[in-house]
DRENDREN-302840 format. One record per atom (N, C-alpha, C, O): x, y, z; residue number from 1. Coordinates in Angstrom, 3 decimals, always signed. Each point is the difference from the previous one (the first is absolute). Example, Ala and Ser with C-alpha at 12.3 -4.5 7.8 and 13.67 -1.06 7.14 Angstrom:
BEGIN
REC        x        y        z seq
REC  +13.190   -5.690   +7.800   1
REC   -0.890   +1.190   +0.000   1
REC   +0.900   +1.200   +0.000   1
REC   +1.036   -0.019   +0.665   1
REC   -1.386   +1.069   -1.385   2
REC   +0.820   +1.190   +0.060   2
REC   -0.770   +1.090   +0.730   2
REC   +0.509   +1.108   +0.169   2
//
This chain:
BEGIN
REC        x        y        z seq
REC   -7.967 -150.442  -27.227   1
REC   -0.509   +0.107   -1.360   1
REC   -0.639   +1.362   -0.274   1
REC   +0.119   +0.641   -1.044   1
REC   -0.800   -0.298   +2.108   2
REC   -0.796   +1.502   -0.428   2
REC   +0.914   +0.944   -0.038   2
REC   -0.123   +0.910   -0.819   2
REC   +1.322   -0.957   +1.789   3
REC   +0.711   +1.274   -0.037   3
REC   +1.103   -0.455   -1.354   3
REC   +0.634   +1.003   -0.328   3
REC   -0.293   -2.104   -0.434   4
REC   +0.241   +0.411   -1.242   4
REC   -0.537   +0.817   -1.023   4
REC   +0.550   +0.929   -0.592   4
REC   -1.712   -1.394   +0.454   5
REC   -0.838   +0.203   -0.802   5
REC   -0.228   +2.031   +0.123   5
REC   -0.368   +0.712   -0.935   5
REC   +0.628   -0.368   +1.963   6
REC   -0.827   +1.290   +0.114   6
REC   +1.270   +0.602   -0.543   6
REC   -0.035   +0.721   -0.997   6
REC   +1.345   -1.048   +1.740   7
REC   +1.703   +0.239   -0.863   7
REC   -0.565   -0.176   -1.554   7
REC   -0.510   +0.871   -0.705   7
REC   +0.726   -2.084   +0.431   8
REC   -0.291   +0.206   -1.704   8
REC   -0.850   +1.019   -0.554   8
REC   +0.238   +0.813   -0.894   8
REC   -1.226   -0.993   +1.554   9
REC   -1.414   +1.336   -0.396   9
REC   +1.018   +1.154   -0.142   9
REC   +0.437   +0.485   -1.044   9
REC   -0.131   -0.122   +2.437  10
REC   +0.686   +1.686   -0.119  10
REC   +1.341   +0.114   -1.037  10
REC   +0.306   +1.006   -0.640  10
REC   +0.387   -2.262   +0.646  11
REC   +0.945   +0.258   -1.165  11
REC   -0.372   +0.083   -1.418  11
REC   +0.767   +0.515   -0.813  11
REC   -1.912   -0.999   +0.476  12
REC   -0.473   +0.045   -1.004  12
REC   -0.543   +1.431   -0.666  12
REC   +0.198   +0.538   -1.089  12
REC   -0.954   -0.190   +2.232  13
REC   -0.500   +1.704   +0.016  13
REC   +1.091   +1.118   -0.078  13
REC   -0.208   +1.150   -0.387  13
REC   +1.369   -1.645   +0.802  14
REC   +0.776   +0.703   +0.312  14
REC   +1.043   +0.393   -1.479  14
REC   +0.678   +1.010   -0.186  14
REC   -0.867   -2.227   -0.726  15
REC   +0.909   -0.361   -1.171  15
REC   -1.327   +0.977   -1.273  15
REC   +0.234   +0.673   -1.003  15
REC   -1.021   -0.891   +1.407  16
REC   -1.204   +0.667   -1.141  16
REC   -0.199   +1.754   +0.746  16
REC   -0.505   +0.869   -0.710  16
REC   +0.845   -0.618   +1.794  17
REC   -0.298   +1.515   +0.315  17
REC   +1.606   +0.641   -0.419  17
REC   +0.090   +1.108   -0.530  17
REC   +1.163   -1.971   +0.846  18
REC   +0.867   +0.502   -1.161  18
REC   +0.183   -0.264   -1.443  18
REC   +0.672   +0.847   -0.588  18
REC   -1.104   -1.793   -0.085  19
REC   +0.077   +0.115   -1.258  19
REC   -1.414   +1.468   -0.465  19
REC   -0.318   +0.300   -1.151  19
REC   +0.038   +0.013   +1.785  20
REC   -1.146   +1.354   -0.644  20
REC   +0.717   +0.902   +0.614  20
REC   -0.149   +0.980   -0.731  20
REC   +0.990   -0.589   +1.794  21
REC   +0.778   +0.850   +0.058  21
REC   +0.955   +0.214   -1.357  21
REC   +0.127   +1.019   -0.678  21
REC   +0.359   -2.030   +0.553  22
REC   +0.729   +0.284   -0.973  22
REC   -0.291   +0.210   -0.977  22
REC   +0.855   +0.587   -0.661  22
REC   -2.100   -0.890   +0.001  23
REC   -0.556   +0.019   -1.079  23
REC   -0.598   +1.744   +0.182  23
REC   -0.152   +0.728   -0.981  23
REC   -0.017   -0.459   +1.846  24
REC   -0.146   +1.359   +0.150  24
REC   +0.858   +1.000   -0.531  24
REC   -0.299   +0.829   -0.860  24
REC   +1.533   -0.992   +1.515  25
REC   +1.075   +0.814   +0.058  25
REC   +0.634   -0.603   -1.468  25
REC   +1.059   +0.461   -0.425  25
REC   -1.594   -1.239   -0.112  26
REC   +0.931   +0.255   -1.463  26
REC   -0.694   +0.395   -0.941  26
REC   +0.478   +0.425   -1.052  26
REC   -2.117   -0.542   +1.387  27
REC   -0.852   +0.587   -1.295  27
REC   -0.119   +1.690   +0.563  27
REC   +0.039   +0.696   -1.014  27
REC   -0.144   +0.016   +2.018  28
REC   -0.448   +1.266   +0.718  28
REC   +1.757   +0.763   -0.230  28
REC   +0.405   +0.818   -0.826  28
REC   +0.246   -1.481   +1.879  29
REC   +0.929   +0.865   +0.133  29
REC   +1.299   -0.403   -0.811  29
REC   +0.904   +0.816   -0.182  29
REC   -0.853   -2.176   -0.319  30
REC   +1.387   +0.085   -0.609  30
REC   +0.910   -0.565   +0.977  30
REC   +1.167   -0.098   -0.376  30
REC   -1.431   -0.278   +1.496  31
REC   +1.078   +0.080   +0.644  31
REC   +1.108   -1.324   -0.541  31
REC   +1.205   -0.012   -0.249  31
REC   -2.160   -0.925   +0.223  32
REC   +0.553   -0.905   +0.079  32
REC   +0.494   -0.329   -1.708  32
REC   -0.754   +0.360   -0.904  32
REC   +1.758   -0.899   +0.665  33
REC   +0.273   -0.583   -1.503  33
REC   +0.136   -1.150   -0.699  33
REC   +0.646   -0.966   +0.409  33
REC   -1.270   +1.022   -1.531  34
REC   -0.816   -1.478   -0.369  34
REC   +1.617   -1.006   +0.039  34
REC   -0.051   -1.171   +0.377  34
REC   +1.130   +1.684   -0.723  35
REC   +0.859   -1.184   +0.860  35
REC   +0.379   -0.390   +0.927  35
REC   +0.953   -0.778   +0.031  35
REC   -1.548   +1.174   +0.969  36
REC   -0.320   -0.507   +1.660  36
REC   -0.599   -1.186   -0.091  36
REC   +0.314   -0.907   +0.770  36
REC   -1.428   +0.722   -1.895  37
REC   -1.135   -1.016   +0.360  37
REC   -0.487   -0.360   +0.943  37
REC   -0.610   -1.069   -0.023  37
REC   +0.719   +1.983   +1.441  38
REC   -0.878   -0.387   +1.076  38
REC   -1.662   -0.354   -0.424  38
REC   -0.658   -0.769   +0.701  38
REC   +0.238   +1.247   -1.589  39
REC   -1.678   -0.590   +0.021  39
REC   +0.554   -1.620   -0.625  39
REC   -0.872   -0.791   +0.359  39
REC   +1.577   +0.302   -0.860  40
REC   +0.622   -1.449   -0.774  40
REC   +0.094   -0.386   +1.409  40
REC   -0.885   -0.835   +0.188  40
REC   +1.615   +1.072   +1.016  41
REC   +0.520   -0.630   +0.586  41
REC   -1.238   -0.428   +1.676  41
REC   +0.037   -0.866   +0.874  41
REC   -0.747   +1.762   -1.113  42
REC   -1.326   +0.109   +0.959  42
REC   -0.618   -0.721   -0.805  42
REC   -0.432   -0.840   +0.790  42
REC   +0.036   +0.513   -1.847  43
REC   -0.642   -0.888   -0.652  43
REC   +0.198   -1.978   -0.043  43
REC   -0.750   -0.955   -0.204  43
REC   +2.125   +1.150   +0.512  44
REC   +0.694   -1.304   +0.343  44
REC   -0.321   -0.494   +1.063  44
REC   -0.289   -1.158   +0.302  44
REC   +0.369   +2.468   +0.517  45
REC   +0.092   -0.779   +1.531  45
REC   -1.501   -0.117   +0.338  45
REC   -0.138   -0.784   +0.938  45
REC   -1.409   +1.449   -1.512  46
REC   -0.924   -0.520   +0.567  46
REC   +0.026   -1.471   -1.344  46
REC   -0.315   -1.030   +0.596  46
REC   +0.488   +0.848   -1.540  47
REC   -0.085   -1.638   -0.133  47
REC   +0.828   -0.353   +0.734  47
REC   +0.176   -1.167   -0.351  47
REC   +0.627   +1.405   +1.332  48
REC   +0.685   -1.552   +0.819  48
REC   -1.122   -0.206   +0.856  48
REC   -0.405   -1.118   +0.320  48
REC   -0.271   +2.569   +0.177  49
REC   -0.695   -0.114   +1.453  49
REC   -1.052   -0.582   -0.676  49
REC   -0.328   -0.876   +0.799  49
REC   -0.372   +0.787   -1.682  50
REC   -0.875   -0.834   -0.715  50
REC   -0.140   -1.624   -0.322  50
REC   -0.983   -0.730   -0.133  50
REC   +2.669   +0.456   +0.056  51
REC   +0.317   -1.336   -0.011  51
REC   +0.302   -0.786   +1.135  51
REC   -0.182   -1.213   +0.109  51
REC   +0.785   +2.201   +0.958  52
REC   -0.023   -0.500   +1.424  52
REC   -1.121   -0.355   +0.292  52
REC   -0.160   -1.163   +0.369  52
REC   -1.146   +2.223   -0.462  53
REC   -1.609   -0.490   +0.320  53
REC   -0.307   -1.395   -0.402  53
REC   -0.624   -0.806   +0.691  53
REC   +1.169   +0.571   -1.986  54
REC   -0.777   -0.915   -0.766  54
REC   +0.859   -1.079   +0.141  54
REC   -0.581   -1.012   -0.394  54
REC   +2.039   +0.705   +0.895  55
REC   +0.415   -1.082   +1.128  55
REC   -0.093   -0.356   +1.590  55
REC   +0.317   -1.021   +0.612  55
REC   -0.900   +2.313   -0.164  56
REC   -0.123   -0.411   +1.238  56
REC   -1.430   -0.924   -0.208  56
REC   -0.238   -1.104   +0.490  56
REC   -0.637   +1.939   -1.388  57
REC   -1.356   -0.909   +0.075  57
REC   +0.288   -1.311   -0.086  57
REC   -0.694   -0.880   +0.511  57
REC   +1.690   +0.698   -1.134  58
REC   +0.008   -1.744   -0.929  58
REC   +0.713   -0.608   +1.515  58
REC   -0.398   -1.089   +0.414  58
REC   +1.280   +1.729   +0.233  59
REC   +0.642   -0.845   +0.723  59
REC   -1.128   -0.299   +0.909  59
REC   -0.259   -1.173   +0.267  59
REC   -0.484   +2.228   +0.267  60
REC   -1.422   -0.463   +1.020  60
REC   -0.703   -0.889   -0.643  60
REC   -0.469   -0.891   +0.709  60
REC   +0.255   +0.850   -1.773  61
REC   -1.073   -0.944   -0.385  61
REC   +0.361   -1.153   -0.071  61
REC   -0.931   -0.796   +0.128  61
REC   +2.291   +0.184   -0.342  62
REC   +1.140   -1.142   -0.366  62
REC   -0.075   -0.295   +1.551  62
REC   +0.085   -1.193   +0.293  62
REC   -0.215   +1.986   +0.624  63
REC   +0.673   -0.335   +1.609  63
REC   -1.511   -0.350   +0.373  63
REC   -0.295   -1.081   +0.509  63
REC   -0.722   +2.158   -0.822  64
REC   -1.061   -0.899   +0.381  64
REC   -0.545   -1.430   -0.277  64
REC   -0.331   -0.954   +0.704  64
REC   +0.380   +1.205   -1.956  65
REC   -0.360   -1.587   -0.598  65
REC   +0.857   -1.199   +0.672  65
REC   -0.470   -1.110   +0.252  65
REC   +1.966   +1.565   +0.028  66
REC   +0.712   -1.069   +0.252  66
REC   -0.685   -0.242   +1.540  66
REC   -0.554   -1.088   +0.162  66
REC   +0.563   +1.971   +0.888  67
REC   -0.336   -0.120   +1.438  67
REC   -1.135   -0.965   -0.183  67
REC   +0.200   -1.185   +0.270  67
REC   -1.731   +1.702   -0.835  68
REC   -0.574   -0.825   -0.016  68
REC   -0.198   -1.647   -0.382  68
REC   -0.569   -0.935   +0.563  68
REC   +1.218   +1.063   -1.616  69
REC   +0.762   -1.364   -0.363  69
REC   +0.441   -0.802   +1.021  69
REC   -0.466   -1.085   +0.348  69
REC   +1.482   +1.744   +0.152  70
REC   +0.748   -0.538   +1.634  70
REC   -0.985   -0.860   +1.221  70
REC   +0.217   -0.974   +0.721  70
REC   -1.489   +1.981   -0.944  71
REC   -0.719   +0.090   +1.141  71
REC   -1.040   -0.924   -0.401  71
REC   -0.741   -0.494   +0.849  71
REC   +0.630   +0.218   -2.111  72
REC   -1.124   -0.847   -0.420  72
REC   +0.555   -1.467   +0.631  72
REC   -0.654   -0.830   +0.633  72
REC   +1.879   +0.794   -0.962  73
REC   +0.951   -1.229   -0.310  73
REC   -0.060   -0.334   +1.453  73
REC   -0.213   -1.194   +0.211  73
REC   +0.360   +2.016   +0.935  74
REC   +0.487   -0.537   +1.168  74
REC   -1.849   -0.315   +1.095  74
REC   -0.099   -0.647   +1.043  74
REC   -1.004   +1.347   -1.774  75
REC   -0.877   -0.213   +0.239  75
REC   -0.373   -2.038   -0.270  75
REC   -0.659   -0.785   +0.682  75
REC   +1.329   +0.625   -1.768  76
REC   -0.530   -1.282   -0.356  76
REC   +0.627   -0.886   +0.730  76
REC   -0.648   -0.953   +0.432  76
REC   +2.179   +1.088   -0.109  77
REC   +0.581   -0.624   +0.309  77
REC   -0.616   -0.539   +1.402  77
REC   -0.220   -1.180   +0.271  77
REC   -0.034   +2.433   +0.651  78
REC   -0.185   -0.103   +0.944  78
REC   -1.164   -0.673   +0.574  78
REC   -0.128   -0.458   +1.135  78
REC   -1.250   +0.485   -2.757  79
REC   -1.054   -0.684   +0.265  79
REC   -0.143   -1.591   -0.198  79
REC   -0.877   -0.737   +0.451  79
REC   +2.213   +0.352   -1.414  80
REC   +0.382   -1.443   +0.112  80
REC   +0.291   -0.425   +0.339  80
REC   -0.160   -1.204   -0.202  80
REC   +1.100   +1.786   +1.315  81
REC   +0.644   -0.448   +1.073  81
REC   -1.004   -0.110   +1.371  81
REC   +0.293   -0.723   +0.953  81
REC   -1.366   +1.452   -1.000  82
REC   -0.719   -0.284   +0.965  82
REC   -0.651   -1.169   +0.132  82
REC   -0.191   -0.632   +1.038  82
REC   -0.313   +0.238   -2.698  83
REC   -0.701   -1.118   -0.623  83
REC   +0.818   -1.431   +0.196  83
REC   -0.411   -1.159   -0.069  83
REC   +1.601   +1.642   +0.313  84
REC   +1.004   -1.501   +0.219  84
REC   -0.202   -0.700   +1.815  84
REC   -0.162   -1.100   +0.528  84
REC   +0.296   +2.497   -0.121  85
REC   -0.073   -0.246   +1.570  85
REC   -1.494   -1.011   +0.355  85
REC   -0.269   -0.319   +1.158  85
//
């Protein structure tokens, strides 16, 4: 889990230190031309990495809740079953 997370981090940094490159080089030097839309297209890709964040959270929180659930369930079981013996 941590070494995702630090991947996502650096891809994330990595998508915002080129979209200001580019935003550089088309307001300074020109290089680049507004029908490229590379700043459009760096802009896309940090909302995915934004939406990935904001499903991985949900899936942890969905997986936690469920585990515990699991664990509640097999706690009881196991204490009624003791109660039968």
């Amino acid at each position: 889990m941590p070494l995702r997370f630090i991947f996502n981090f650096l891809f994330y940094y990595l998508l915002v230190v080129i979209y200001f490159i580019f935003a550089y080089f088309k307001r300074h030097l020109g290089i680049v031309g507004s029908g490229v839309r590379w700043m459009s297209i760096c802009l896309v890709l940090m909302n995915m990495v934004h939406v990935s964040y904001a499903l991985q959270l949900v899936v942890k929180k969905d997986f936690t809740i469920a585990h515990s659930q699991r664990v509640s369930r097999r706690e009881v079981v196991v204490s009624s079953s003791g109660l039968m013996k």
